[in-house]
C-alpha positions as CSV (number, residue, x, y, z in Angstrom):
1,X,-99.4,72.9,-49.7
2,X,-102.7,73.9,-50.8
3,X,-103.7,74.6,-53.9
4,X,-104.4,78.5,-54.8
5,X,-105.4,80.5,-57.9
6,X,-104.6,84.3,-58.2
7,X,-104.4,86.2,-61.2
8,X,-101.6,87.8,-62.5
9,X,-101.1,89.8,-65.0
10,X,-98.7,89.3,-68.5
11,X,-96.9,91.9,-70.2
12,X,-96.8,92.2,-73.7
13,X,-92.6,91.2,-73.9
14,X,-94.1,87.7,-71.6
15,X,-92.5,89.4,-68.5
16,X,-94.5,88.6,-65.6
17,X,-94.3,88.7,-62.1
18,X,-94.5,85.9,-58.7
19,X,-96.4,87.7,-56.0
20,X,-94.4,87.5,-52.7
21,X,-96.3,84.9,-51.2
22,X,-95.6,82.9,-53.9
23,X,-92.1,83.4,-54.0
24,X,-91.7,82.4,-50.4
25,X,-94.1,79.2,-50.7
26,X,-91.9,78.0,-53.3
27,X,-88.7,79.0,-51.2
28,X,-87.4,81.5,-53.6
29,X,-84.9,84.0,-52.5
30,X,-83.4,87.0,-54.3
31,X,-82.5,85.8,-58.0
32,X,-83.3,82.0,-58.6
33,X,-84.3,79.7,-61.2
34,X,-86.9,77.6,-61.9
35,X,-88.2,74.8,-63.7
36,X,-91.1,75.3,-66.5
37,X,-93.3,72.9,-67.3
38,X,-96.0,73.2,-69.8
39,X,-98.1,70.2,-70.2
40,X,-101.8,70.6,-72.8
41,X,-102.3,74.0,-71.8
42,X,-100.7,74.7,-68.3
43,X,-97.8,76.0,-66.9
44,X,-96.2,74.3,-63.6
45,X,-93.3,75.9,-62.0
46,X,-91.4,74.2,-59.9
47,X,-87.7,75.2,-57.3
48,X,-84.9,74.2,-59.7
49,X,-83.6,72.8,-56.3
50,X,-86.4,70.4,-56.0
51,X,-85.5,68.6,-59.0
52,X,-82.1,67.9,-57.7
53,X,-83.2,66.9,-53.8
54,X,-85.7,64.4,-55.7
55,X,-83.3,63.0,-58.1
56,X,-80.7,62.5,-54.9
57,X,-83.8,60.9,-52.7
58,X,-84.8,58.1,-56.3
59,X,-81.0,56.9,-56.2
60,X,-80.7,56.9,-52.3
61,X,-84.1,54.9,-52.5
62,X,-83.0,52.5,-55.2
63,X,-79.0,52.6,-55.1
64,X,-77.8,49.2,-54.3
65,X,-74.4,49.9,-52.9
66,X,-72.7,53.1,-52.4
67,X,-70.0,54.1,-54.9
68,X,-68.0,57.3,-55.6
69,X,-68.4,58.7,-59.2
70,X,-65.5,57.4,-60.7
71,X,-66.1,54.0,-59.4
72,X,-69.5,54.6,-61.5
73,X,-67.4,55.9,-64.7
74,X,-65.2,52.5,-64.4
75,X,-67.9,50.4,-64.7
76,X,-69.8,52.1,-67.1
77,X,-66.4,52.0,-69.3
78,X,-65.5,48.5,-68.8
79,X,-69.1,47.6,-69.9
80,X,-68.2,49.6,-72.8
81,X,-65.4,47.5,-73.6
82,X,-67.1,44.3,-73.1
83,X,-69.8,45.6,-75.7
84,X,-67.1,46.3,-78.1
85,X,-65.5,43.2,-77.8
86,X,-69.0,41.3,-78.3
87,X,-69.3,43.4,-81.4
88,X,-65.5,42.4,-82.3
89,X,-65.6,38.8,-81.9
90,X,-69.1,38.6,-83.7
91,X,-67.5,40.0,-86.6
92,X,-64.9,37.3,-86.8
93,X,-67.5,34.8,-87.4
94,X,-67.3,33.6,-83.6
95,X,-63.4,33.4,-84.2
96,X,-61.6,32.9,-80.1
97,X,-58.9,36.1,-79.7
């Protein structure tokens, strides 16, 4: 998309409003959120929705095998085990259980 600069105006409660064309560009439809960024002294708004579809496209891009959630949540408490029984058996001086 290219870049455009409008004007708009602020009201004094920080209410403001997107200009149609901006709504649309964005793919904004009746109520909808978005995200605010404000980085030095700017303000990026960006489709809460593309957030999400760019989060899904990192882990397609970088997932090595395909797992349901609660495959994920079994792993992620069995490495929490084996921390704890690291920590364990460290504090019995290296003692076997």
């Amino acid at each position: 998309m290219a870049t455009q600069t409008m004007d708009i105006k602020v009201a004094s409660n920080g209410r403001m409003v997107l200009p149609a064309s901006v709504r649309k560009a964005m793919g904004l439809h009746g109520d909808a959120k978005v995200i605010l960024t404000v980085e030095d002294d700017q303000v990026r708004l960006s489709p809460i929705g593309h957030g999400v579809s760019r989060a899904q496209a990192l882990y397609r891009e970088h997932a090595r095998q395909a797992r349901t959630t609660e495959e994920f949540l079994n792993d992620r408490k069995a490495e929490a085990a084996a921390d704890l029984g690291e920590v364990t058996s460290g504090d019995k001086d290296g003692d076997a259980q």
